[in-house]
N, C-alpha and C positions, 0 to 999 in steps of 0.2 A: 504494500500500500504506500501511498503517496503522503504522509506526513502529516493523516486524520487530524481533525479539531477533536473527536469524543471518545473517551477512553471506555472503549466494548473490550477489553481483552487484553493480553498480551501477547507477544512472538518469541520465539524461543530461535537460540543462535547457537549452532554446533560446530565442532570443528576449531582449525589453532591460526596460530599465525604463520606467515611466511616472510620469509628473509627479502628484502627490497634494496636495491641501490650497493649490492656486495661488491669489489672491485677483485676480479683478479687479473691475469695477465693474457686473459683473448682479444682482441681488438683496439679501438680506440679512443679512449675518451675524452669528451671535448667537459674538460673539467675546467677547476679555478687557476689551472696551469703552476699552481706554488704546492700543492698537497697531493700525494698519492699514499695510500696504504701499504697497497700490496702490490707485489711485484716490480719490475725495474721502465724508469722514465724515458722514455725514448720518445726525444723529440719529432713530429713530422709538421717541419715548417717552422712555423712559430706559432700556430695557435692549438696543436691538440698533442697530448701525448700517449702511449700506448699502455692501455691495461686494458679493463672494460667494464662494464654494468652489467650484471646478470642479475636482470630483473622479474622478479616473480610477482604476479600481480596476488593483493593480498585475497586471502582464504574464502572463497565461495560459500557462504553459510545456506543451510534449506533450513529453511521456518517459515514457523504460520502466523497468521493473527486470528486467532477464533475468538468468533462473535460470542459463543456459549461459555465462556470461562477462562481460567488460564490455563497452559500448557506447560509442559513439561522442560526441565533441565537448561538450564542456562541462559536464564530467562532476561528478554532486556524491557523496558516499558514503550510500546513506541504508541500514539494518540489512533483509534482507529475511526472510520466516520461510520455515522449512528444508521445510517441507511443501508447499509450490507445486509443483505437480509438472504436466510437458508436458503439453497438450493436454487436463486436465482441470479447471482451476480458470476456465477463463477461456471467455464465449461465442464467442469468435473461434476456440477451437481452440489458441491459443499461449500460450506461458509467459510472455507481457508481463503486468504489471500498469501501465495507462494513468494518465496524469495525476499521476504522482510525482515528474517533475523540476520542481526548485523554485528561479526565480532570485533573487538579493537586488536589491530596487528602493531605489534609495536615495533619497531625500525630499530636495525643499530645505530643508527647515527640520531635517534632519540625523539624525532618524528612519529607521530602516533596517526597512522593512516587507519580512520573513524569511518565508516557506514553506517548513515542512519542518520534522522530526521532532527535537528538544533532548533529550537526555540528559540524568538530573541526576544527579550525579554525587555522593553525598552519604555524610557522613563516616560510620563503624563504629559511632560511641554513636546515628545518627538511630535505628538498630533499637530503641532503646527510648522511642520514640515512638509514640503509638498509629495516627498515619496518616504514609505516609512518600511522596515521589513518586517513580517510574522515570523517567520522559518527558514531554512532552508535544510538541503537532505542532500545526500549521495547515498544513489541506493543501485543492488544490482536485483534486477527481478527476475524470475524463474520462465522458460516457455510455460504459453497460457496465464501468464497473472491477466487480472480484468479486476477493474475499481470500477464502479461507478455511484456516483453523488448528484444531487439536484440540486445545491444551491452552499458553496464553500465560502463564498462573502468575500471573495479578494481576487486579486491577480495571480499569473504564473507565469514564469519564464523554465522554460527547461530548455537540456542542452544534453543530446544524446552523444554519448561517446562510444559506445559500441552497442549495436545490435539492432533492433527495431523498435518503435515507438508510435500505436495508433492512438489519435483522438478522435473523438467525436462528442463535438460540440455544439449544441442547438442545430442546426441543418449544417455542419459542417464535418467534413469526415475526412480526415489528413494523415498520413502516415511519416512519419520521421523515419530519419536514419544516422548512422553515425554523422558528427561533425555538423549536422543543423538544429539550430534552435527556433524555440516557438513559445510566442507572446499568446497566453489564454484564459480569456475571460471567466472564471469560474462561477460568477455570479448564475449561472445559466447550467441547467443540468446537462452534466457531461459523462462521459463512458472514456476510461484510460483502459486499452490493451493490448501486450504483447506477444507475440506468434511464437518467436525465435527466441525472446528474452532480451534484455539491454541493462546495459547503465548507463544511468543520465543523473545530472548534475541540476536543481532545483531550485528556487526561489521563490515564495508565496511572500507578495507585498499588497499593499492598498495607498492611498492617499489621493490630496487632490489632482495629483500629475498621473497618478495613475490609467487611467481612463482612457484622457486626451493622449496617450502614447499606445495605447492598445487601438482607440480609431484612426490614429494617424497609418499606424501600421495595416489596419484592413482596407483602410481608403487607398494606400499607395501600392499593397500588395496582393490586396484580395485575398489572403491566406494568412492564417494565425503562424504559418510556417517560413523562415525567415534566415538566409544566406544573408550573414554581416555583410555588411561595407568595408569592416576589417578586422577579418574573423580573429587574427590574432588577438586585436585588443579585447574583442567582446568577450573569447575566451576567459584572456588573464582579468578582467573584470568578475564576470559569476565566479570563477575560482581562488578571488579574494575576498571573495562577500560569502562561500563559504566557511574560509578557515579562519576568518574572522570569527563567523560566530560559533562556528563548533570547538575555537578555543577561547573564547571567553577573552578575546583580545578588547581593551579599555579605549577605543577606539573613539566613541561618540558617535550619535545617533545622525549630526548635520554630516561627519565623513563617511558613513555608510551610505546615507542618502545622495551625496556625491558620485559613489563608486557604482549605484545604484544607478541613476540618473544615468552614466557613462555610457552602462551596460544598453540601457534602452537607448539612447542616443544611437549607438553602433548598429542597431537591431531598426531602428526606425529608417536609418541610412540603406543599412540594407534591402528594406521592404520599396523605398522607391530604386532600387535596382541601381543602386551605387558601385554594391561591389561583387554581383552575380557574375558578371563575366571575367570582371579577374580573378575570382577564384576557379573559377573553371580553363581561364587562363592559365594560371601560376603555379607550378607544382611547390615554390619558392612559398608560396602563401602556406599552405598544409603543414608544412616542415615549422615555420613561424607559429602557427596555431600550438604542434606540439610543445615548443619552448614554451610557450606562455601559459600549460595546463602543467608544464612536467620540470619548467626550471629547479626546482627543488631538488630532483634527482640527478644522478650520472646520464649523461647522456653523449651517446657515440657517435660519432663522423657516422657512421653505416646506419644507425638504426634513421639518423634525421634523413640520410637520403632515402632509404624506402619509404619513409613518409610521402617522400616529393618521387617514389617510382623511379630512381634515378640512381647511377652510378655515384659513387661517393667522392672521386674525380669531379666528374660533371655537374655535380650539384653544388659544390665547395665554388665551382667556379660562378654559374651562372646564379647562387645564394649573394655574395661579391657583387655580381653585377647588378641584381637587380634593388639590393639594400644598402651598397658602397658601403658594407662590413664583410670581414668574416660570418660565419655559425660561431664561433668561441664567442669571439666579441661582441655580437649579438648576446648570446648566453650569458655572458658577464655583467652587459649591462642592464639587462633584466635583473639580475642577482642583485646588483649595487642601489638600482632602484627601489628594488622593494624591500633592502637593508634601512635605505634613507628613512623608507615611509613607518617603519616598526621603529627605529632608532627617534624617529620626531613626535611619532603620535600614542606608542605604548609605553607599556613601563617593563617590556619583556628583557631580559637580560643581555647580554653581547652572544654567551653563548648558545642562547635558546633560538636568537637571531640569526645566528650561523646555520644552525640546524637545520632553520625552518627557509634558509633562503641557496641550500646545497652546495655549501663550502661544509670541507672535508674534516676541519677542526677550527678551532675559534681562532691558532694562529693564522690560520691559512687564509680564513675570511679577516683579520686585522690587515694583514697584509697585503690584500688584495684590496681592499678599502682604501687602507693610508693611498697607495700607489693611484688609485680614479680619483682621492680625493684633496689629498694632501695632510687630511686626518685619520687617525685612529677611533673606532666607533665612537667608545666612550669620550673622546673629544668633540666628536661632532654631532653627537648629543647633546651634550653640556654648550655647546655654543649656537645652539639651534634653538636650546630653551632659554637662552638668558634676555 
């Protein structure tokens, strides 16, 4: 389920964690170029050196949310909506909704990659904000999940990263896929389901901007489904408005409605057909999108060319051409930016900052910091707040 307002139940989460972001010595990583763990640094060029990422995506959980009580062993609480009712929501016949238990994997490098539905929980003056957030969730759903609800009181953006994703929404009947997102009216009884299964990345908002950004986007694109204008940034947008709030980052409610605002901005851009054809253009664009959902991690010369379908030559090159960067240096500066934005606006630590922005150890991110910025974090903290 999709991150319910009424608690009918619980979901139960089975299964362990998996190892994320391991370095050994296969391939190439386009790391923070000052820190490697394991194995030996061989330079290729000046932006990447060899080890690699052996990335295991974290742990598949099957769990339910039953309508009739709670369920069994390992149980998490997630909000389920009060209209699921037996034997009619679901193709199997029962009041299960699959694929909703969500365990915490916890990372070696101290990252805690969360599934599962975040409350935000935000103060009485955010209502005079023009955009405000409820929720948001990362969730991977089961083949066959089916929600459906007739009136959830707010907006949605989601943003499918693997698999497939159908709405239907008052007379409208749209199917996602990897890599596109979709602006949806929830006010209006809707039906969410999936054939294949997916993970998608979520946001339930409302306010008075709210609205006029969901008609703008039907007016310009006839469809709640929606090819950014610049899918990188829209990306790294939804995927700082979740770890925001599924870590309890001290943020404020005017910078999330920023980050928020951002996200629709890129989505509304996209819907009048801004940037539909360069992404279907650009293999260069897809490759960018992953930096901006996966800066955090190790990430290698090879794995970002397959993104863009491309030799790891040819893409290094024409990546260059069409950004007048590297891929490292692109990845770096990503990194350093959103070191800035935790270093000026929370109270999280240098090295939780390291962690959470995928430098290798805390020296490795000072160092890389001083060198873009000419300070040390905790200096440019301290002179950012004064």
């Amino acid at each position: 389920m999709i991150g319910g307002s009424n608690m009918v139940g619980r979901s139960s989460a089975t299964g362990g964690s998996s190892t994320v972001g391991r370095n050994d010595a296969r391939g190439a990583v386009i790391g923070d170029g000052t820190d490697v763990s394991v194995g030996t640094d061989v330079s290729i060029g000046t932006d990447a050196s060899i080890g690699t990422d052996v990335a295991a995506k974290p742990a598949v959980m099957t769990g339910s949310v039953d309508a009739a009580g709670p369920v069994s062993a390992n149980i998490a609480d997630h909000a389920a909506s009060a209209d699921i009712k037996n034997g009619t929501d679901h193709k199997n016949g029962t009041d299960h909704v699959n694929g909703m238990g969500a365990p915490n994997v916890d990372e070696p490098d101290g990252r805690d990659e969360q599934l599962g539905t975040f409350p935000y929980l935000a103060a009485s003056e955010a209502r005079l904000l023009p955009l405000t957030i409820d929720r948001v969730g990362k969730l991977e759903l089961e083949p066959g999940f089916r929600l459906h609800r007739t009136d959830e009181g707010m907006f949605l953006v989601e943003y499918v990263t693997e698999g497939d994703f159908r709405m239907r929404v008052g007379g409208i009947d749209e199917t996602m896929t990897a890599g596109q997102f979709a602006v949806i009216d929830c006010h209006v009884p809707h039906v969410f389901t999936s054939a294949a299964g997916c993970r998608h990345i979520y946001v339930y908002y409302d306010g008075p901007a709210a609205r006029p950004y969901y008609d703008y986007v039907m007016a310009h694109g006839g469809s709640p489904v929606v090819t950014p204008g610049e899918p990188a940034a829209a990306v790294h947008e939804i995927s700082f408005l979740y770890n925001a709030v599924r870590r309890h980052q001290d943020i404020g409610e005017a910078h999330l409605a920023h980050h928020l605002d951002a996200l629709l901005t890129e989505l509304a851009a996209g819907a009048a057909g801004a940037g539909a054809d360069a992404h279907r253009r650009s293999p260069v664009v897809r490759a960018r999108m992953m930096i901006a959902e996966h800066y955090a991690e190790p990430l290698t010369l090879e794995r970002l060319a397959a993104a863009a379908c491309m030799s790891p030559f040819h893409f290094a090159k024409l990546f260059k051409e069409e950004t007048g960067v590297t891929p490292h240096r692109y990845l770096i500066d990503m990194r350093i930016r959103q070191a800035k934005f935790y270093l000026c606006y929370t109270s999280a630590s240098v090295a939780s900052i390291a962690a959470d922005c995928g430098f290798g150890s805390p020296s490795a991110f000072s160092t890389a910091f001083r060198r873009e910025t000419g300070l040390g974090p905790q200096a440019y903290r301290d002179a950012v707040r004064d």
